[in-house]
C-alpha positions in Angstrom: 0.0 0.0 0.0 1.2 3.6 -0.7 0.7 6.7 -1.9 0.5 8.3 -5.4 2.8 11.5 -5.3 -0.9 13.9 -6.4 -1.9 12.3 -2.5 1.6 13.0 -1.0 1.1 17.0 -2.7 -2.4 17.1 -1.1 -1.8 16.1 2.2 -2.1 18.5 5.5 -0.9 18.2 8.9 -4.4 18.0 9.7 -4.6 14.0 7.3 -1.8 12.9 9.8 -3.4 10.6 12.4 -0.9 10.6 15.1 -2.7 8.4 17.6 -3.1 5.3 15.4 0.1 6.3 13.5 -2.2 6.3 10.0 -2.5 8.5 6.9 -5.7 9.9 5.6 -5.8 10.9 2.2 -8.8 13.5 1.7 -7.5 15.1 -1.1 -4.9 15.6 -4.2 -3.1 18.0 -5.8 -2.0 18.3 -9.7 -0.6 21.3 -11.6 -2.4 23.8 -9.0 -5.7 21.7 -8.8 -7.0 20.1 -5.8 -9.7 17.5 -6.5 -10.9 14.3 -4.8 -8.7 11.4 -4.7 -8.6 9.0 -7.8 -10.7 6.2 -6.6 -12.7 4.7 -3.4 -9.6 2.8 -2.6 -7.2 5.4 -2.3 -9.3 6.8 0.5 -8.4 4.3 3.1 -6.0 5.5 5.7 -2.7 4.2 4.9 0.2 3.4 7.6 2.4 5.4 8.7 5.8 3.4 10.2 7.4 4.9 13.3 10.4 6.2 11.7 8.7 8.6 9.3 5.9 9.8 12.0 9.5 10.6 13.5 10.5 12.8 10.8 7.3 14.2 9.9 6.5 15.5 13.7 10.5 16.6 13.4 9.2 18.5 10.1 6.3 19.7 12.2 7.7 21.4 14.7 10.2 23.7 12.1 7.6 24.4 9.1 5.7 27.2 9.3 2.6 25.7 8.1 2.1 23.5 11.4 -0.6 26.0 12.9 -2.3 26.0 9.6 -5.9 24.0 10.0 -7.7 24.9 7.1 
């Protein structure tokens, strides 16, 4: 299971499921459009292993985007 890279561009702090260490994917982005994700399917949550909820809550803390909840 993974992601598409239009998923990875859509993603928000806000998809990140800390507590169960999953992914949602609500949305994706492509050349400036944000639409629905391709099919059903790609709207399950998808894991997130421990080393990259590492880096991503790393990421977190230095971006300025991490207050951002729209």
């Amino acid at each position: 299971m993974g992601l598409r890279y239009s998923e990875i561009a859509g993603l928000r702090w806000q998809d990140l499921d800390w507590d169960n260490n999953q992914i949602h994917v609500r949305r994706r982005w492509i050349r400036g459009n944000i639409s629905q994700p391709k099919s059903k399917k790609s709207q399950a949550p998808v894991a997130m292993a421990p080393l990259l909820a590492k880096y991503l809550r790393a990421w977190q803390v230095e971006t300025a985007y991490a207050k951002v909840t729209d």
